[in-house]
LORONU-330138 format. One line per 8 residues: for each residue x, y, z of C-alpha. Coordinates in steps of 0.2 Angstrom, whole numbers, plus 5000, padded with zeros to 4 digits. Layout:
REM residues N
X:Y:Z  ...
END
This chain:
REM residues 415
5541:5690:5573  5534:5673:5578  5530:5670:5557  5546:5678:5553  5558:5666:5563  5548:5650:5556  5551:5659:5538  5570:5660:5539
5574:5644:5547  5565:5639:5527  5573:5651:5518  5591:5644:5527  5589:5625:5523  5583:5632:5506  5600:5639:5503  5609:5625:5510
5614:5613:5495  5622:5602:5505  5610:5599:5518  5596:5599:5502  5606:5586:5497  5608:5574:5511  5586:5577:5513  5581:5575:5498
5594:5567:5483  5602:5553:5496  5585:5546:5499  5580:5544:5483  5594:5537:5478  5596:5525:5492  5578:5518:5487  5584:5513:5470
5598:5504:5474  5589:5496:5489  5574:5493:5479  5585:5487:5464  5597:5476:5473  5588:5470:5488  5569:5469:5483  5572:5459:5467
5584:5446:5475  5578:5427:5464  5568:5438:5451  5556:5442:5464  5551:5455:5476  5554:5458:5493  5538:5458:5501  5531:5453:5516
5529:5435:5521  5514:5432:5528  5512:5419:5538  5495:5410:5540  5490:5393:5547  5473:5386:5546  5465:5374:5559  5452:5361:5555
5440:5355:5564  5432:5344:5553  5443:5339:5537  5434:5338:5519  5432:5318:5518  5422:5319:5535  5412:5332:5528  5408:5325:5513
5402:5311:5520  5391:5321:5532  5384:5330:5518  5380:5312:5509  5370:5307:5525  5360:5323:5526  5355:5324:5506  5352:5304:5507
5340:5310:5521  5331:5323:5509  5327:5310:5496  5338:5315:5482  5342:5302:5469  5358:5293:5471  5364:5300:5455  5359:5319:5461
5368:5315:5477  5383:5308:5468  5385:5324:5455  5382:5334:5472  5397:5326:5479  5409:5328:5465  5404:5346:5465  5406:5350:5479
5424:5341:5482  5429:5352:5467  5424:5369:5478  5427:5369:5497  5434:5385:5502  5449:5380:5514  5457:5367:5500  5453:5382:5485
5462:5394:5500  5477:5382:5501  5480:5373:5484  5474:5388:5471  5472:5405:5480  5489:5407:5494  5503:5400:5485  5519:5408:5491
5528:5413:5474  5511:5424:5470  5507:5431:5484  5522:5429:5497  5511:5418:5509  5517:5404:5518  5502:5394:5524  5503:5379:5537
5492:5367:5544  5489:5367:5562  5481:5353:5571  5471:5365:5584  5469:5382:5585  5475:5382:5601  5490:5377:5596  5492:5389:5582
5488:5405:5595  5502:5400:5606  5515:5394:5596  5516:5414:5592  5522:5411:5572  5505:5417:5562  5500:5429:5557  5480:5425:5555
5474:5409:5558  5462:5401:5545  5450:5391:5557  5437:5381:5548  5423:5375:5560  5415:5360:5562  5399:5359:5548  5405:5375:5538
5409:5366:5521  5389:5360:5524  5382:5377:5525  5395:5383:5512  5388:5369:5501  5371:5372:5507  5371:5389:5501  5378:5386:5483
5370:5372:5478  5351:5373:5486  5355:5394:5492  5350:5388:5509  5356:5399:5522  5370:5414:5518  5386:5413:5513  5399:5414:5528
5418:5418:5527  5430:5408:5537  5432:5413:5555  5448:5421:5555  5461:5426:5570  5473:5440:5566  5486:5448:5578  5484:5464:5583
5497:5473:5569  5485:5483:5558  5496:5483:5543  5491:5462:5543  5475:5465:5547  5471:5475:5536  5479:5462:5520  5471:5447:5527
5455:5456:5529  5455:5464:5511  5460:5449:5504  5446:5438:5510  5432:5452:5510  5439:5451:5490  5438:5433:5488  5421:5431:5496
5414:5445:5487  5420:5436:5470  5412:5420:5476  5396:5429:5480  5396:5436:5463  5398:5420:5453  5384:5410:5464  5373:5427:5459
5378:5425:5440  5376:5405:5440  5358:5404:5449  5352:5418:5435  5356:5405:5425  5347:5390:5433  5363:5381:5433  5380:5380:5439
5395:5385:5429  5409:5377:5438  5423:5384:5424  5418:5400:5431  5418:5396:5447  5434:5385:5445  5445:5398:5439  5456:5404:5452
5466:5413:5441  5452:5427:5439  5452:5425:5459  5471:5428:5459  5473:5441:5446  5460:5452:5459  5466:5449:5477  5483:5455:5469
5476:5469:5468  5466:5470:5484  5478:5461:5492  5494:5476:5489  5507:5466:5498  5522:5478:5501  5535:5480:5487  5554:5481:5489
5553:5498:5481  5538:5501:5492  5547:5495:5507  5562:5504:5506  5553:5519:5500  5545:5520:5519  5561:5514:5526  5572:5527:5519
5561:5544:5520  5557:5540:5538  5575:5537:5542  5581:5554:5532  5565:5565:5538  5578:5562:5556  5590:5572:5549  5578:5586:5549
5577:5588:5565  5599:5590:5566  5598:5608:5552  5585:5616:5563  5593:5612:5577  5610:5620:5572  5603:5634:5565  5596:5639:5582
5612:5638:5590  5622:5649:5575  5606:5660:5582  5614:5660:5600  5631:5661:5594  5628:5676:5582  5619:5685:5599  5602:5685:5587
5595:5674:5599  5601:5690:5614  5590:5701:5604  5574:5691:5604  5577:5689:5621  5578:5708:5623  5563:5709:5612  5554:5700:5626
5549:5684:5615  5546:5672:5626  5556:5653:5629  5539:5645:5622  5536:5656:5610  5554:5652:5602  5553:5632:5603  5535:5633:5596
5545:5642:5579  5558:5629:5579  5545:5614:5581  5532:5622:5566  5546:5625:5556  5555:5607:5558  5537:5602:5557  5533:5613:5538
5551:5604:5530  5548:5586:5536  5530:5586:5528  5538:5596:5511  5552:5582:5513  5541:5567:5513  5529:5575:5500  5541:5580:5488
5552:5562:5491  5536:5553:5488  5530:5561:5474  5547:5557:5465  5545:5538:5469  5526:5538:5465  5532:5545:5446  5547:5533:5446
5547:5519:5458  5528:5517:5456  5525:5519:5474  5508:5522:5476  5495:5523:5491  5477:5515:5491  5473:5529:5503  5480:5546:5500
5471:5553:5515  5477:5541:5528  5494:5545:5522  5492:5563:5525  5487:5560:5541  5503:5549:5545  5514:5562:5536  5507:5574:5547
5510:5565:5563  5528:5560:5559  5531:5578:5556  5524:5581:5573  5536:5569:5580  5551:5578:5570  5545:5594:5578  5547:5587:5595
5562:5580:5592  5571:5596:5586  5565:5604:5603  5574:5594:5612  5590:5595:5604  5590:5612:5603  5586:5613:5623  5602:5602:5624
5613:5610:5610  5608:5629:5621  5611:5619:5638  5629:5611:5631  5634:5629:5624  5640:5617:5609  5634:5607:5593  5638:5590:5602
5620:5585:5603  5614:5588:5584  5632:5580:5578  5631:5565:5590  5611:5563:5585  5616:5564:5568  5630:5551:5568  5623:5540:5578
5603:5542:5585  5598:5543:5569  5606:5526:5565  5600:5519:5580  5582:5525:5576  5582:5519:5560  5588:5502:5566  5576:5497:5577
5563:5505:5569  5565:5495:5556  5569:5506:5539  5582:5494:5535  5574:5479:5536  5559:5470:5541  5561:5473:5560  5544:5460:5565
5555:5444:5555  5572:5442:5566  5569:5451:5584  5551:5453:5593  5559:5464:5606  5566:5475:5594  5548:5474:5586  5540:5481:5602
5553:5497:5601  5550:5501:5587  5531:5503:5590  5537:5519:5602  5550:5527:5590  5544:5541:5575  5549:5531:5559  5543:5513:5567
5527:5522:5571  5525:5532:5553  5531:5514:5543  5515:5505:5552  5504:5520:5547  5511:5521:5532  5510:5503:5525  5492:5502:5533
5489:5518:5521  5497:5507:5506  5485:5493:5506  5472:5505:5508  5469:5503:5527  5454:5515:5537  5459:5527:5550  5453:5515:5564
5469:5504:5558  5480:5515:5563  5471:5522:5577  5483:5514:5588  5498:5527:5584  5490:5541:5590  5493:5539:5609  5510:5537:5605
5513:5551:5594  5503:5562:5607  5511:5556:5620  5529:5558:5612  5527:5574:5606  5520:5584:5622  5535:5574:5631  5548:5580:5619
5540:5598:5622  5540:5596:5642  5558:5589:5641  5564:5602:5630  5556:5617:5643  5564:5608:5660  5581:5609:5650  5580:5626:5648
5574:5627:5666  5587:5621:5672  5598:5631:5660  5592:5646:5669  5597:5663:5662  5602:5656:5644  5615:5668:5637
END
């Protein structure tokens, strides 16, 4: 009986065109014209800004002339010391970083210079701080040119939201690695090909790559599915209240099903759609919006969390929908908590860039929780990225179920 319940309630919203509809065209739809109209805005993409700042401690004239001093001290020529020089003024990392690499029409960065870092921390605006310490330009230099040493990135702060730290990181590990390669190639060759080294765009072409920054189509693709996977949770709930009204509901009760028993059908089975919803909605975008994932199985994982979350949700309303004796609750949530949700959670906009407060409430509700996951899953974030959703749906999720058995509790004898 319990398998059979969870099978109608699918074989129900499979005959339901209209609900069909609202799950599965609208969303796909709406990402098109979202994606179309609002992600190509000035011929470009709505993606991300990223904002980064990068705090020297020691700028690049002050090292150069440090590094004079200390090759003047290891008796090199004057000529040596002065192709030296030159060199290395051509390649010093933070000015590569801020003239060639992070240039805001390629890569959607902003980057700023910050007189300390300490005022870059509290002025609360970056993203990561760049911080370039006193006598790294020497031991970068040392490195390349007398492989002194061992080729260090920049020390970097990032705040604690995972989809960012994951790019920032990518993108660096990417560009160091590419350094690393070219200092390999040249010392094979006993000498230093600065045309390879010097050509940033070979450097941009692949931190693109690496870098994934989030397209309007990619956006919107999250924003809308996390917003319409809500809507989920409204059917099941209705068709557990035809159950009461239609005394099938009587009958299981007569067959001695318990309460549990009976919200444990309608969570898997709210659970079971959300996850076909998401799957089959993505898998359309991935064949004609070109959404893609740099890690599939980290995006499983979300997908199955959300759905969790879905699950829980439909509990609750039907717990309110049997405790009201009416479809108040699923058209109420309908009209306007799924709205609501969607707002703050960000799936119509980027929530992070015009309210903080509203940034913070949307890292406790479902589709704010499953966007972070699901951008982290994007650029090709670990599982230790998102580690910090889990507590939340866990927590959310045995809630909803708690709430949803005191309301029947306090129901009583529901007939």
């Amino acid at each position: 009986m319990f398998f059979a319940l969870i099978k109608k309630d699918l074989k129900l919203i499979l005959h339901d065109r209209m609900e069909l509809l609202v799950l599965l065209l609208m969303p796909v739809v709406l990402i098109g014209i979202l994606g179309v109209a609002i992600g190509n805005i000035g011929g470009s993409e709505d993606r991300a800004m990223l904002h980064l700042a990068i705090v020297e401690e020691e700028d690049l004239q002050e090292s150069l002339s440090e590094y004079k001093e200390i090759l003047e001290s290891r008796g090199l020529e004057s000529n040596q010391i002065r192709s030296i020089l030159e060199e290395a003024r051509a390649f010093s990392i933070p000015e590569i970083l801020r003239e060639d690499v992070f240039t805001e029409e390629e890569f959607m960065v902003q980057l700023t210079e910050e007189l300390s870092e300490e005022e870059a921390i509290n002025s609360g605006l970056y993203d990561g701080i760049f911080i370039v310490e006193r006598g790294y330009r020497l031991a970068f230099w040392d490195y390349i040119f007398f492989r002194s040493g061992e080729l260090l990135p920049l020390a970097i702060k990032v705040n604690e939201n995972p989809f960012y730290m994951s790019i920032i990181e990518q993108m660096m590990n990417h560009f160091f690695l590419q350094i690393h390669f070219e200092v390999e190639l040249a010392s094979l060759k006993d000498h230093f090909d600065l045309s390879l080294l010097n050509e940033h765009k070979n450097f941009k072409e692949e931190i693109v790559v690496a870098n994934r920054l989030i397209s309007g189509f990619d956006y919107y693709a999250v924003g809308m599915v996390t917003m319409f996977v809500l809507f989920g949770t409204s059917f099941i709930a209705s068709y557990a209240m035809t159950e009461k009204f239609s005394h099938i509901f009587m009958r299981l009760k007569v067959a001695n099903l318990p309460f549990i028993y009976y919200m444990l059908t309608k969570w898997l089975s709210s659970f079971i759609i959300a996850f076909l919803q998401i799957s089959i909605i993505f898998t359309f975008c991935y064949f004609v919006y070109q959404v893609s994932w740099d890690n599939i199985g980290l995006f499983l994982i979300v997908t199955s969390c959300l759905s969790l979350m879905v699950g829980g949700m439909t509990t609750v309303l039907t717990a309110i929908n049997f405790l009201t004796n009416s479809y108040r609750a699923v058209s109420a949530f309908s009209y306007f908590g799924v709205a609501l949700l969607a707002f703050i959670g960000g799936s119509f906009g980027y929530i992070h860039s015009y309210s903080p407060i509203l940034a913070n409430l949307a890292g406790v509700t479902p589709n704010g929780v499953a966007m972070e996951g699901y951008f982290v899953a994007m650029v090709g974030g670990t599982l230790n990225d998102i580690s910090s959703i889990f507590p939340t749906v866990i927590f959310f999720s045995f809630f909803c179920f708690v709430v949803s058995l005191f309301i029947f509790s306090r129901r009583g004898d529901v007939q």
